[in-house]
N, C-alpha and C positions, 0 to 999 in steps of 0.2 A: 511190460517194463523191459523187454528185448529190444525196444527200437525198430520195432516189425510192421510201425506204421508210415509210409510216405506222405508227408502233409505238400497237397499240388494248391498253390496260393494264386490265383490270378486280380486281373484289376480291380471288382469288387470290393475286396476286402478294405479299398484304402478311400472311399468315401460314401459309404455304405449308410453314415447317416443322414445325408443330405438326397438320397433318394438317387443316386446317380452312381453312376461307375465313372472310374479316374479319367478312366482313357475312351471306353467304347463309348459313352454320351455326349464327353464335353469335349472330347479331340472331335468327336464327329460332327456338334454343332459348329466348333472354328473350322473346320475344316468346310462344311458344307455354305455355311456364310460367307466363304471369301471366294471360294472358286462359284458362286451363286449354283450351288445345285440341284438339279430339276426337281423336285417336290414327287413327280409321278415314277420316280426311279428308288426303289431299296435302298434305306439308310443304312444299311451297314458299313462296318467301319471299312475292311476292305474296298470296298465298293466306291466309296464316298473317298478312299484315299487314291483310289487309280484315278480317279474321274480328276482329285487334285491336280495328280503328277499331269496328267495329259493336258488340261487345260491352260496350266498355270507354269508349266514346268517343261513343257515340250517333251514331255513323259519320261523323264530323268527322277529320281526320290531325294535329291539333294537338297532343295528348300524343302520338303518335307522332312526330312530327319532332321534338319536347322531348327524347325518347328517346334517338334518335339524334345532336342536337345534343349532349347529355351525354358518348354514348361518342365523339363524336372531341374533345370538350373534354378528356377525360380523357386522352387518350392523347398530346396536343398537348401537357398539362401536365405528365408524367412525362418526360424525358429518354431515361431507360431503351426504357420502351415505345414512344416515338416512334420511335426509332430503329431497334427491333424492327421497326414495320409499314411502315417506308420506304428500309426498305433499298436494295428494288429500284427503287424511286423515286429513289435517291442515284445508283443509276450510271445509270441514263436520263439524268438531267438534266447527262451531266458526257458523254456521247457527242453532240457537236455534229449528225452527221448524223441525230437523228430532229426535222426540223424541224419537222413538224407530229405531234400526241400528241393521242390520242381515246381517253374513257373514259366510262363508264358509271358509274362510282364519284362519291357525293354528297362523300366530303370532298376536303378544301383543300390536301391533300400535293403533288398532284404539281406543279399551278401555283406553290406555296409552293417548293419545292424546283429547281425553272426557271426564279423570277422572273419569273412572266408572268404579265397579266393572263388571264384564261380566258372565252375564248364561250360563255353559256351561254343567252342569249335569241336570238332571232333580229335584233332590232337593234341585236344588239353584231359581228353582221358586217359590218358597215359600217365596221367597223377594223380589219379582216382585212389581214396584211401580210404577204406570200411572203416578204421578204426576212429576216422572225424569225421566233422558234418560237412556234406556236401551241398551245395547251390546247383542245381542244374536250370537252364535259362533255353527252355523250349524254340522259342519264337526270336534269341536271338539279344544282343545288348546295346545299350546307346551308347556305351562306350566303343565298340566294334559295329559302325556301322553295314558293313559289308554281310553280317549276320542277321541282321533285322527282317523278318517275314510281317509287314502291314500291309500292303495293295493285294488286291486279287492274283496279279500276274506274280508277287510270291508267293501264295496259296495255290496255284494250279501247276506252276512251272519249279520254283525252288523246295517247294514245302514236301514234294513227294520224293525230291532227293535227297532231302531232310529225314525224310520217314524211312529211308534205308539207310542211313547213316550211323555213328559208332554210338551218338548220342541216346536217339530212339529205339537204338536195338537196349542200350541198357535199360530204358523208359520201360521198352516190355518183359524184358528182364525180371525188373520191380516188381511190374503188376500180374507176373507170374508167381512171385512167394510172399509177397507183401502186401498189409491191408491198406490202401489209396483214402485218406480224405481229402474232398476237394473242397475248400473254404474260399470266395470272392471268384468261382472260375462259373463259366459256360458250359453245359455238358453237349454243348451242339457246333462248339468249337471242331473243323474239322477234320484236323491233325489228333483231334483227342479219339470222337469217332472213329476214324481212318484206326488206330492202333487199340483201341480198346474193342472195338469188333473182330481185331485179329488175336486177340486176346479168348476174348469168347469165341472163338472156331476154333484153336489150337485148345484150351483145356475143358472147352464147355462145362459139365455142369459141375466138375470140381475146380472152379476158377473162383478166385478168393472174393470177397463179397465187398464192395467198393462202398462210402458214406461220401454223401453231397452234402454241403450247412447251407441252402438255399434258404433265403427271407420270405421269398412269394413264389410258389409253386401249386400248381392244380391237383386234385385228387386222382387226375384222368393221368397226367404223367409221373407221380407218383406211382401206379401203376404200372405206368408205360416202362419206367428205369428201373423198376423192381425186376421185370422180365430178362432187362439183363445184365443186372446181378449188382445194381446200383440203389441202396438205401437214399431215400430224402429224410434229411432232417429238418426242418420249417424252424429257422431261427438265422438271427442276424451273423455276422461272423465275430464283431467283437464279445458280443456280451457270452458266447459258446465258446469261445477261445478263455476269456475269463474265468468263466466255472471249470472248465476243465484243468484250466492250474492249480484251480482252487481246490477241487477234487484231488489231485496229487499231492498237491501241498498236506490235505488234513490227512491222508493216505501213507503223510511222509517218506511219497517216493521222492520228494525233491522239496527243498528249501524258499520260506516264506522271501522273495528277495529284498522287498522295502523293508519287512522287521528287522530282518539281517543285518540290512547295510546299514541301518541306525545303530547298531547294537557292537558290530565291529569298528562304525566312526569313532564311536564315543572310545573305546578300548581303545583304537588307535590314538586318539589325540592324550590319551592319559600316558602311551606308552611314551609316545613325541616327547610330550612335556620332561617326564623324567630322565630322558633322552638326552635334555639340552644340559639337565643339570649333571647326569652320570661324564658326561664327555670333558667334565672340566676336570677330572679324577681320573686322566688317561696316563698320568704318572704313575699308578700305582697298578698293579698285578689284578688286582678285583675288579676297578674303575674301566682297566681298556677288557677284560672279559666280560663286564658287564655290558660295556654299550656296542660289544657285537653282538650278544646273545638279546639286546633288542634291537639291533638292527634286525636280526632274524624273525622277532617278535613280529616287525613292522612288515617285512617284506612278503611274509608268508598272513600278515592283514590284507593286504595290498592284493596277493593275487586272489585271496579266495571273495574280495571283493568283483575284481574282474571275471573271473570265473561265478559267481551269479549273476553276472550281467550280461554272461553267454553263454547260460545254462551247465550248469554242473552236479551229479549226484553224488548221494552221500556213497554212494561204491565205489567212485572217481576219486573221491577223498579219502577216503577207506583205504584204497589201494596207495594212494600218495603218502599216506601216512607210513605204510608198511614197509614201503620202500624208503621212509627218510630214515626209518627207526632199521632196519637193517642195515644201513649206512652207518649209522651211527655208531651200530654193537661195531662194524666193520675196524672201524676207526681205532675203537678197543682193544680189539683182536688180531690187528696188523704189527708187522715187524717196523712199518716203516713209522717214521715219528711227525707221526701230522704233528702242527701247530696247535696250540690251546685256546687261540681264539677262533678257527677251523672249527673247531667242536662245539663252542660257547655258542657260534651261527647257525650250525645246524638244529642244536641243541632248544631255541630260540624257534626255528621252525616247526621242530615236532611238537614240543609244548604248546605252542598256537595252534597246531589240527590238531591234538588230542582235547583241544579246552572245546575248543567250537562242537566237536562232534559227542564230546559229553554231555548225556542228560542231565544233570544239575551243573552247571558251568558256574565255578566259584570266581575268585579274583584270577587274573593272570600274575604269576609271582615276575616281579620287575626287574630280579637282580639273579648276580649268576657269585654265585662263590669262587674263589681261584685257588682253596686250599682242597673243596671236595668235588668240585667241577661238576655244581647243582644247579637247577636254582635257587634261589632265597629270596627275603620277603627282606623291607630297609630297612627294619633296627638289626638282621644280623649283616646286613650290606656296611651300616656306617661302624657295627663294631671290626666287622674285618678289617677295613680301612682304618680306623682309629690303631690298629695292631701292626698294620704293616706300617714298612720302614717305605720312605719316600725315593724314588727312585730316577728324579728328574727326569729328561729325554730318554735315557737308556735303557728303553722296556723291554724287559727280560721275562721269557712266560716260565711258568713252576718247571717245565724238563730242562728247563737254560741252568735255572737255578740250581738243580739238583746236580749238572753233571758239573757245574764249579764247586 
């Protein structure tokens, strides 16, 4: 629960049920279809990408990355099929402990999907930050053509300048104190090779023990990757990506997120409602402290929705909690004179993470008192207000009052 695993995601993982890979089989069959390629010549994708640029392109990559610029336009723009190829991308990005994620894949999914900007040149490490999740993008992005390694002549000529670079030194970095799984990747990939065997010469046999989720592997290279120092797991990648959440989840290192987010809509939309009607009671002392301390209600719904949508632990929340509530006592304890409905907001935020992170979560109290700066439940909301005196436009909070 350290975060001491690097999850390395390659194309696999994004159409894994249809028997094929995203990019290595069916970029390689358009690919080898149009520029008619020799049948007696190695399909791989490299291979079958030079033979494009040369034929078709008078050996330039520029209708090649058009190519592929298209197919993840296309897929980004269908709902259906996005969905399709990002599946396992949706539960990566909702398991808080993979905090750093390395891929070899050109599209924009999985940063898109974590909200993260992604390193993909070497002086974008220079904003490299342990305490959030990082995207690393081995092989380069479609949005930064220039970066892209697909032909042979970037694997023999760019990819080994690649492999000294700021990027790859951090890559081995990782796989020098961190446990690597590789879910949808090649282990014959060979930039992966090339660094992961210098990995094994520099710690040999105390070099940390690597897991593969390969679907269809032999018993003979099972073997063969166990020698150096690489587990096979024989399972697909979504449905091993799924129990392992699921294992966290009953584990309670991390948060159910469909239960959740049903369970904060509904709270939310009650909070709304009462919302609409507290805000017409903004004449009066209780009425405008009430509907900031649920603005607070609302907003602190809001993010801990977004934050299960991009992975978050109950120790992230724990801490944000401590931090609101020391704020809060701050507020008490200060010479200077915050505002009453300052407090009423904040006030509104801690009580939404103290309720979610309680084991029996009662109702959330809807109303905020203005004479004991609480909350309150609405028969003593409508007796406060039946008590005060109406105060038209001139909202004046209880230290206004007291110094007249």
């Amino acid at each position: 629960m350290k975060g001491d695993c690097v999850l390395f995601i390659g194309a696999g993982a994004s159409t894994e049920g249809k028997g094929t890979s995203y990019w290595d089989d069916l970029l390689v069959d358009e690919l080898a279809k149009e520029c008619d390629y020799p049948t007696t010549l190695p399909k791989g994708l490299p291979d079958v990408a030079q033979y494009y640029c040369q034929k078709l392109d008078a050996n330039r990559e520029g209708r090649l990355v058009r190519l592929i610029r298209d197919r993840v336009s296309r897929f980004m723009k269908t709902p259906e099929a996005y969905f399709t190829v990002t599946t396992c991308h949706s539960i990566i990005a909702t398991i808080p402990y993979f905090k750093v994620i390395v891929t070899t894949n050109w599209d924009p999914f999985m940063e898109h999907l974590a909200n993260v900007i992604p390193i993909v040149r070497d002086t974008d490490m220079a904003y490299w930050d342990d305490s959030s999740r990082q995207v690393l993008k081995m092989h380069g992005c479609i949005t930064d053509p220039l970066t892209m390694v697909i032909t042979s002549s970037d694997y023999e000529e760019d990819l080994k300048k690649r492999l000294r670079s700021g990027i790859c030194n951090k890559i081995r970095d990782l796989m020098s104190i961190k446990t690597f799984l590789f879910v949808g990747y090649s282990l014959t990939d060979p930039s992966f090779e090339i660094i992961h065997n210098g990995i094994l010469a520099r710690m040999g046999k105390f070099a940390r023990t690597s897991f593969a989720v390969v679907p269809e592997v032999t018993d003979k290279d099972v073997e063969l990757w166990k020698t150096k120092g690489v587990t096979m797991i024989r399972a697909l990648a979504f449905p091993f990506l799924e129990e392992l959440r699921n294992k966290l989840i009953d584990s309670e290192a991390m948060f159910d997120v469909n239960r959740e987010k049903v369970t904060i809509s509904t709270e939310g939309e009650k909070i709304a409602d009462i919302h609409m009607e507290t805000s017409a009671e903004q004449d009066s002392n209780v009425g405008m402290l009430s509907s900031m301390y649920q603005d607070g209600l609302q907003h602190a719904l809001d993010d801990l929705l977004y934050g299960l949508r991009l992975g978050v632990t109950r120790e992230q929340l724990e801490k944000e909690l401590r931090d609101d509530q020391r704020s809060l006592a701050e507020y008490g304890e200060s010479d200077y004179e915050f505002r009453d409905d300052e407090i009423a907001y904040l006030t509104g935020h801690v009580r939404c993470l103290e309720w979610f992170l309680s084991q029996d979560r009662g109702p959330l109290l809807s109303f905020f008192s203005g004479k004991r700066m609480e909350p309150i439940n609405g028969q003593e909301f409508k007796r406060e207000l039946d008590e005060e005196m109406p105060r038209g436009s001139n909202i004046r909070t209880k230290r206004d009052t007291q110094t007249i």
